[in-house]
N, C-alpha and C positions, 0 to 999 in steps of 0.2 A: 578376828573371830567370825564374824559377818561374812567378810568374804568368803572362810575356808567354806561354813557355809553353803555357802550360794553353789559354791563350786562344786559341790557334794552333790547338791541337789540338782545338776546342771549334768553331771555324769549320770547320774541315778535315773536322769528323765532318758538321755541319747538310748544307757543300758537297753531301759523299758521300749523303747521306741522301735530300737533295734530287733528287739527279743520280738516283739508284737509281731512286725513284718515279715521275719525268717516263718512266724509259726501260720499267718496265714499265706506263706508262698514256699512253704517247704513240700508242696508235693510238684511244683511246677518239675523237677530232678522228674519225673517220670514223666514228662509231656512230650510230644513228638514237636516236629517242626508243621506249618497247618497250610494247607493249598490256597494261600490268599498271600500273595507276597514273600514268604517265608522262601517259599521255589527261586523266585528269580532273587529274591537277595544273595539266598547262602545256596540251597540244594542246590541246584542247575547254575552257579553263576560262578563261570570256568575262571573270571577274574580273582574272587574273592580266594578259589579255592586253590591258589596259587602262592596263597601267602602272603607274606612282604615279600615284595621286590620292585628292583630301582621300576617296572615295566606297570607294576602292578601302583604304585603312588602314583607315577601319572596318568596311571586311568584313574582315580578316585579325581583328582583332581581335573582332571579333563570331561568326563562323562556325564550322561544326560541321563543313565541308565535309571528306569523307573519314573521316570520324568521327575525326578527331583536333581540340583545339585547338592549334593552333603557329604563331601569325601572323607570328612572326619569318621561316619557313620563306617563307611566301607571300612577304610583302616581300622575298625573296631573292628569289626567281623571278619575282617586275614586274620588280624590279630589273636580273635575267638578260634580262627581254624587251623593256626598254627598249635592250639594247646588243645583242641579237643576234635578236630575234624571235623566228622559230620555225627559227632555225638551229639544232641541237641540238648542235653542235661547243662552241659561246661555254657550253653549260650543264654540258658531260661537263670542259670544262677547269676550269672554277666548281671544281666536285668536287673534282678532281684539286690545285687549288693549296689548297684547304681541307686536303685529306689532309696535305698537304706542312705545312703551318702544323702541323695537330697533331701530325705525326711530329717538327716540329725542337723544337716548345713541352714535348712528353713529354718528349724528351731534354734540355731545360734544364733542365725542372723537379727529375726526376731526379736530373741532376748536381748540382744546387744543393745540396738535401735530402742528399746523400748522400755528394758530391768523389770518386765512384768512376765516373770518365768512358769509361770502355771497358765496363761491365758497361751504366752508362747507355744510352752507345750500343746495345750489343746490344740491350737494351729496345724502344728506337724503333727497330732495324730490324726486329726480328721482328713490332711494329706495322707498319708500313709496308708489309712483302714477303708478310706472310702471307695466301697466298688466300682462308681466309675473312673477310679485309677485301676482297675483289675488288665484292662486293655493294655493300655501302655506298661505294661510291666510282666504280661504273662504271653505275650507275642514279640517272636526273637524280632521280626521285622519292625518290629518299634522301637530298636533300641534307641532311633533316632531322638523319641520320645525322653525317655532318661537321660542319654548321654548329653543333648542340649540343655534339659533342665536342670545338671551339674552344672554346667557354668552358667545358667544364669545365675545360680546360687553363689555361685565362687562371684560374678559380677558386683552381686550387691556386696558381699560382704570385703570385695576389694573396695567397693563405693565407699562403704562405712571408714575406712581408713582413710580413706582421699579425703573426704569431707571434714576430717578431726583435724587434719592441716594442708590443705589444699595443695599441691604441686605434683611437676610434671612426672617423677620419680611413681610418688602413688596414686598417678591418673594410669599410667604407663599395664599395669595389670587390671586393671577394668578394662581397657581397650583390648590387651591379647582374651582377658577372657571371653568376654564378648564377641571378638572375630574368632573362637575357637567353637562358641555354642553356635555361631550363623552357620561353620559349617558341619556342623552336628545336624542341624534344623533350621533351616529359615524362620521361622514363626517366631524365634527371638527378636525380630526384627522393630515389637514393640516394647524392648529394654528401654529404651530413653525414655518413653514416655513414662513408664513405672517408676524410673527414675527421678523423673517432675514429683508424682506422687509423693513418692517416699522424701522430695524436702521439704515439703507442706506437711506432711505426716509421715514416722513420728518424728523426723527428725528437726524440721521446726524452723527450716533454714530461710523461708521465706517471710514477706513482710503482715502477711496472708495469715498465717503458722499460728495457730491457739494452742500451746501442747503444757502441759502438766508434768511440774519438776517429781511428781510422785503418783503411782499408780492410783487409780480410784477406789482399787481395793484395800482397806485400812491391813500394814502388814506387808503389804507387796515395796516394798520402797527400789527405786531404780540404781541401784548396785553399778551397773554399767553404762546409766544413761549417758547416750554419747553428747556432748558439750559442747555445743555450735553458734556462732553469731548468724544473726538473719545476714540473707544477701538479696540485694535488687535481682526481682525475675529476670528481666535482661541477662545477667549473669551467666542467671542459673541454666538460661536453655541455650547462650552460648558454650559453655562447658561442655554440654550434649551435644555439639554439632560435628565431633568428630567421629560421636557412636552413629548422630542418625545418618553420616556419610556411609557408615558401613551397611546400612539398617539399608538403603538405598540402596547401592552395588549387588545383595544381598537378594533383593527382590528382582533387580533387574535379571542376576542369573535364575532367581526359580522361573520366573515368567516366562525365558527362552527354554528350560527346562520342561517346562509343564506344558509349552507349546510343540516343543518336538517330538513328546509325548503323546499330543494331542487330547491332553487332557482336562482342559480350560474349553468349556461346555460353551459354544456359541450363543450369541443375543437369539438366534432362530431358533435354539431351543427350545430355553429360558428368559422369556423375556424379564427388562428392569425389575416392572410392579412384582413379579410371581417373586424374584431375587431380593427385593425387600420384605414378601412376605413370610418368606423360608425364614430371613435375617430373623424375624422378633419369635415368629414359631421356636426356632432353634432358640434364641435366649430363653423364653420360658421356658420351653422343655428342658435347656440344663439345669434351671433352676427347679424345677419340680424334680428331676433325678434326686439333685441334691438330698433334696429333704424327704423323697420315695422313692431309694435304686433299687426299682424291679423291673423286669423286661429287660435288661442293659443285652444287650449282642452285639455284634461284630460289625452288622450293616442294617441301616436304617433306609430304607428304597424311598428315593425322593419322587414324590406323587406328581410331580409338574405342578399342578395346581391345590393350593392347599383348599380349606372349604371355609366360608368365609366367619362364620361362631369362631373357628381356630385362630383364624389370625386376629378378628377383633379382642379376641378373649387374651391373647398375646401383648396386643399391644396397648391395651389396659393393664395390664401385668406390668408393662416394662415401665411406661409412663408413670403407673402410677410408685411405685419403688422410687423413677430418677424422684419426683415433687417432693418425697417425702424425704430423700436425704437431700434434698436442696435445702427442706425446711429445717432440717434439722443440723446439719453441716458445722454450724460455726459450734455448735456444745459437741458436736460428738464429731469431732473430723474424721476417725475412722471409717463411718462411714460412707463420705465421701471418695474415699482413698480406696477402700474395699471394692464401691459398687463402680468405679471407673478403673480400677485393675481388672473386675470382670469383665466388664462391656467393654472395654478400652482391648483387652490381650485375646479377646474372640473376633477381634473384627477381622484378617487373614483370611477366617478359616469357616466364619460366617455363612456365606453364602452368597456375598453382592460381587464376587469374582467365585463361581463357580468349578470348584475341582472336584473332578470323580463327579460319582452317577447319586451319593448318598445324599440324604439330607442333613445327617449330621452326624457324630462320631462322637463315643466316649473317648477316645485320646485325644479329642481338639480341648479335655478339659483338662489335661494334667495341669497348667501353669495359671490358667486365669480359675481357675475355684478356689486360689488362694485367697485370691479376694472374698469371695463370700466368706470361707471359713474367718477372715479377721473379721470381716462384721458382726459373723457370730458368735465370737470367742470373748469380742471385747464389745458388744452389744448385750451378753446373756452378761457378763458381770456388771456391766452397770444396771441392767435390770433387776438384779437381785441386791444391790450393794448394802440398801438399808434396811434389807430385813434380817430378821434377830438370828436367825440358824443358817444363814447364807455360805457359811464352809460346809457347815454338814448335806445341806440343799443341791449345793452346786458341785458337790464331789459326786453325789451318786447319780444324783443326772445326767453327769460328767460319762462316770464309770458307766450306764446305763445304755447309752446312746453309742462310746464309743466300742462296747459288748456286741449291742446288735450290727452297726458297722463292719466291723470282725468278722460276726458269722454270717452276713451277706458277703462280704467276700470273699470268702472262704469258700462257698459253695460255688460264688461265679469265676473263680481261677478254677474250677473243678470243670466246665465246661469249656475249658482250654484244654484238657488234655493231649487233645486229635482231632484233626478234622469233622470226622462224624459224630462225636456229641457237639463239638463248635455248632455245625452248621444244623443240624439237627434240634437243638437249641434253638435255636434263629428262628427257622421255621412256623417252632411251634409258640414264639413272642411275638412274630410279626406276619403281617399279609403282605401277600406280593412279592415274595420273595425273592424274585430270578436268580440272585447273584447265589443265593442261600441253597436253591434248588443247584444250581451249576456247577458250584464248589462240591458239592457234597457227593454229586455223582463222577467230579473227579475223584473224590478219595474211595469209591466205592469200585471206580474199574481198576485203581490201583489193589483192591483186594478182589480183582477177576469177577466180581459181581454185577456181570454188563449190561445184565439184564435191569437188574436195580438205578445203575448209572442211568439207562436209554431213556426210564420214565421220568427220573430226575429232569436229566435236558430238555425231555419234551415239555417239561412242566414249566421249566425255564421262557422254552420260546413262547409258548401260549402265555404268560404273562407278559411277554415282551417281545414282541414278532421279530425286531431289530437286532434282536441281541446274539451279535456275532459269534462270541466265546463257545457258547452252544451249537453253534452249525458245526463250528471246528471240533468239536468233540463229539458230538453225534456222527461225524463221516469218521472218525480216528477209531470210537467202538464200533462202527458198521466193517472196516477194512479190519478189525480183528479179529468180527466173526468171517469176515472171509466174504462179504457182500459187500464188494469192494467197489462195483457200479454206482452202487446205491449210496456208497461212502464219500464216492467223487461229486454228486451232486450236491453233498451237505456241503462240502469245500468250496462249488460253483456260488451258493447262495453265499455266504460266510464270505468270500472275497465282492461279493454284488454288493452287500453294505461293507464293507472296508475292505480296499484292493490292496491297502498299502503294508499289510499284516506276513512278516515272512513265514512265522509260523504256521499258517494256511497253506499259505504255496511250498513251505517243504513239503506239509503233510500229504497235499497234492499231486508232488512231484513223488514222493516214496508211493501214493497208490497207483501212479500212472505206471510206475516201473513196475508194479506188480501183474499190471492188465497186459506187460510188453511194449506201450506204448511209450518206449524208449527216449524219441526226439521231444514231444508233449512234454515228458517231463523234467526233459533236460532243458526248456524255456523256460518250467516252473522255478529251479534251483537258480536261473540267472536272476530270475525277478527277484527270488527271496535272498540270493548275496545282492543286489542291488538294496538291499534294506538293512542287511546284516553282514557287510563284506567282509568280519573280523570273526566270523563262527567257521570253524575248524568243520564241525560236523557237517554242516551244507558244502564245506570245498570238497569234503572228503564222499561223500552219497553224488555231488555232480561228475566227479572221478570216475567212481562205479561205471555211471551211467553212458557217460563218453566210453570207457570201456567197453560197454555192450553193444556201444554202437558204432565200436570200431575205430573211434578217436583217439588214438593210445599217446598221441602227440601232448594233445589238449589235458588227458587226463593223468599224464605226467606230471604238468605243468599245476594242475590243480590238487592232487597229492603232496607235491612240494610247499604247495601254499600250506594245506591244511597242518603240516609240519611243521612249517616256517609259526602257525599261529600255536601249534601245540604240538611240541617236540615230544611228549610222552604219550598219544594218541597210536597205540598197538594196533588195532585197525588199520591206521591211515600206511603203515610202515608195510602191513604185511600187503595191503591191496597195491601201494605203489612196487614191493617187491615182485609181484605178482609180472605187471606189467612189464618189468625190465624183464623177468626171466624169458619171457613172450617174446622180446625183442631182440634175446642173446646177450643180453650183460647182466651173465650170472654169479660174478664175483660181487657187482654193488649188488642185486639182487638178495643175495647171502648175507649182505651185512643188515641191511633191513629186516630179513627173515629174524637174524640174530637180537636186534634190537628188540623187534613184536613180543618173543620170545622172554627178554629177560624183563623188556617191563610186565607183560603179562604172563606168567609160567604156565598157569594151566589153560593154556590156547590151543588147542588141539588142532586147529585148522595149520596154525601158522607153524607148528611142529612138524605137519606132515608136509606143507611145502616145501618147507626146510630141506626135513628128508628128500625130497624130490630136487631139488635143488642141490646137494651137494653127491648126492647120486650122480647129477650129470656131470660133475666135475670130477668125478671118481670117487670121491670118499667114501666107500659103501659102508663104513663099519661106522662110522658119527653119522651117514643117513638112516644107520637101521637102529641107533639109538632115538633118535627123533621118533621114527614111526612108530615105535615102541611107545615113547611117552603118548603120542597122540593117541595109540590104541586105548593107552590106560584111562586117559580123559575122556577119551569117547571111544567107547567098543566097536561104533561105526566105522572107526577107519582101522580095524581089528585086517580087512582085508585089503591090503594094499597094492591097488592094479598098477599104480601108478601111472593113469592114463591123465586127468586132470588136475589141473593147479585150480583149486575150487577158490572162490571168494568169502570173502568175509564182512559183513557191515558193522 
């Protein structure tokens, strides 16, 4: 009876758990994809948007792309674009039912480990509602975020079966899952060590271990508590030596990842002391989010030097927290286990090995706030245990807390919709913007407002003189209004702090061929395939440009390639058809023209070569079909002199 029970009540919780988080991320369905990432994961990223295939898994697994390794991530996202494309509704719900897997699998786990199913619960709701999980869950480019914190979850709760009878058989699935979450995310990389934790607490396995056959709460009795002999420490971190082998290999690929990226910030930058003082800045401030998520955004701009009330104020914060669960440890082990899940699963992503430019990030807390939530969950009930209304107290507390929770985030997944409330937002919570100013004025030329974008950037660089991303995009809206001189020099400056950037020297190279300065730009396209030798689009724009300048050998040869790299590229078929016809090989010519044609039908250029094209082979009645179609797509070619084989980019 007991058990059905439990059981009741264990569905009833996941039901509510579930139901909560569909209703605060049921508007993500109308969110776009957002100009921080999102671009080179899915929109622009010719790999992913290829699907599965045998070409496309060994690039997940091969690539550096983004300066992370994590090909599991990828093959999510083929996987997302094989059922939804570039709908970005089918990738924000991906998210969302990920979130929902790990809120209900924390809360089994939990309850399992522990038979205390209402403190459980609260665990996974203060997972689930709290806004700075809004990040990781309402930005497609994080699914890395969920998709790794599924298995860590599936990890422990394969733990929990290893542990009830130790062998290779049920060691054997905490290892796959675990090497499946590393390459989800790296930052699982401090699984073993949570795993120390969790046999000192709850599960009680060391010599260490003070655990309680029955909840503290009178009524809570451990239905599930799992049933363990102590084992010699020795053991225990032996048994983890095959996870922290992974946890190892793991980090050696992010490291070569993040380095070829170039995203691992120099001692010249940042020096140690300033990298230790971010370290405690950042632990307090996630712990102030916790308990105040307002301000939360996307980018926090790391000041170089903090001020020093800050960091003092920090690291009296941190100290004094460790002293006090030191003092208290042996009566209340949770909190020990909590406040070193926190400290212990942020150290990655801290700040004493420096990635990116921020200072810290609400997604660096998806996995380590679990630890605070047990210290609060199973701190607030033993606080309350002996007074007389302590259900009726701690339910509405409960309900109270986890209300406001909700409706904070609810409104901060509401500032995910788009780009321009995202970064707009940002703005208006933080100083110093640059990255907030830059993104934003990309989402503003993508809606032609170039005038809005130019002040944006300029706001960019005057906060930050260095900051590349802005010179490249101030010269890409200068060459759109057509002040393209003036465009080339943002590109000169932008390559002066980072030469090594190919997206500069495209963009370079497309304003040099605008000015005529044909050979100029055809050095710029060799540098930027010297960076990016596997982009279709730069073989296919250096083609062009050999063609203009007469090189029809060379830009055959690079045509071919851009093919070779992306056989369904309409563009690359008709400009190489182009070529051949120039040359008199009008029949392979034709079959190019044909290709351009059916992958892309309303191509008006490539229809009217067509026509030109099978005109000189005779066919007049299938070339005056063609010009016909071309007329109809563009009324431009309504007059057909048929003097020129025009191009196409």
């Amino acid at each position: 009876m007991n058990y059905n029970i439990h059981r009741h009540k264990n569905i009833l919780i996941c039901l509510c758990l579930a139901a909560l988080v569909s209703l605060v991320y049921w508007n993500v369905q109308n969110h776009d994809f957002i100009y921080f990432d999102d671009i080179s994961y899915v929109v622009k990223n010719d790999h992913v948007q290829k699907g599965f295939s045998y070409k496309g898994f060994l690039w997940a697994f091969t690539t550096y792309h983004a300066s992370n390794w994590h090909p599991l991530t990828w093959l999510s996202l083929m996987f997302d674009y094989e059922l939804f494309r570039l709908n970005p509704a089918g990738y924000h719900w991906t998210n969302v039912l990920f979130h929902i897997a790990n809120t209900l699998l924390l809360f089994l786990v939990l309850n399992r480990m522990t038979g205390a199913i209402w403190r459980s619960g609260f665990v996974a709701a203060l997972f689930a509602l709290h806004p700075l999980h809004v990040e990781s869950v309402a930005w497609v480019a994080e699914r890395k975020d969920v998709l790794s914190a599924l298995f860590w979850m599936l990890s422990m709760y394969a733990y929990i079966f290893y542990v009830e009878r130790p062998g290779v058989k049920r060691y054997l699935p905490v290892l796959v899952c675990f090497s499946l979450g590393l390459m989800a995310k790296p930052m699982l990389v401090t699984l073993p060590f949570v795993l120390l934790l969790l046999d000192y607490w709850p599960l009680g396995r060391t010599p260490l271990s003070v655990v309680s056959r029955q909840s503290s709460v009178e009524g809570e009795a451990c239905h599930y508590r799992v049933s363990l002999e102590k084992s010699a420490a020795g053991r225990l971190v032996v048994e983890k030596i095959p996870l922290i082998v992974l946890s190892i290999f793991s980090s050696i690929m992010t490291f070569f990842a993040q380095q070829s990226g170039e995203a691992i910030a120099p001692l010249r930058h940042l020096s140690v002391m300033e990298r230790i003082a971010n370290a405690f800045v950042s632990y307090s401030g996630y712990i102030l989010k916790t308990f105040w998520p307002t301000d939360l955004t996307v980018f926090y701009p790391h000041p170089g030097t903090w001020p020093v009330w800050q960091v003092s104020g920090s690291v009296l914060l941190f100290v004094g927290i460790t002293v006090f669960v030191l003092w208290r440890v042996r009566s209340y082990s949770y909190l020990g286990v909590g406040w070193l899940w926190y400290s212990g699963t942020l150290i990655p992503v801290i700040g004493l090995v420096q990635v990116g430019s921020q200072a810290m990030a609400d997604r660096y807390t998806y996995v380590p706030l679990i630890g605070l939530f047990i210290m609060i969950s199973w701190g607030f009930s033993d606080l309350i245990k002996k007074w007389r209304h302590r259900k009726a107290f701690g339910g509405l507390l409960s309900g109270a807390v986890l209300t406001i929770l909700m409706i904070l985030a609810w409104f901060q997944a509401q500032h995910w919709k788009n780009s321009i409330t995202l970064f707009e937002h940002a703005l208006r919570v933080t100083e110093g913007n640059y990255l907030a100013h830059n993104n934003l004025g990309m989402a503003l030329k993508e809606q032609d407002k170039l005038d809005e974008a130019m002040a944006h950037f300029h706001s960019a660089i005057q906060i930050k003189p260095n900051y590349e991303p802005a010179y490249n995009n101030l010269g890409f809206v200068l060459t759109l209004q057509g002040k393209t001189e003036e465009g080339i020099l943002f590109y000169l400056k932008a390559l002066e702090i980072k030469p090594g950037n190919a997206d500069v020297r495209f963009n370079l190279g497309e304003a040099l061929v605008r000015m005529g300065r044909v050979e100029e730009a055809i050095v710029e396209y060799r540098e930027a395939l010297k960076l990016k030798p596997e982009s279709p689009v730069i073989h296919n724009n250096l083609a062009v440009a050999l063609t203009r300048a007469g090189n029809y050998y060379d830009a055959v040869k690079e045509y071919r390639e851009a093919l070779r790299l992306q056989p369904d590229h309409a563009g690359a078929h008709n400009n190489l058809a182009m070529v051949l016809a120039h040359q008199g090989y009008l029949e392979e010519a034709i079959g190019h023209f044909r290709e351009a044609v059916k992958l892309q039908p309303p191509y008006a250029n490539a229809h009217y070569n067509l026509g030109v094209a099978l005109e000189g082979i005779g066919l007049t009645d299938e070339a005056l079909v063609h010009y016909q179609k071309a007329a109809r797509i563009n009324p431009a070619y309504g007059d057909t002199d048929h003097n020129l084989l025009k191009g196409s980019r």
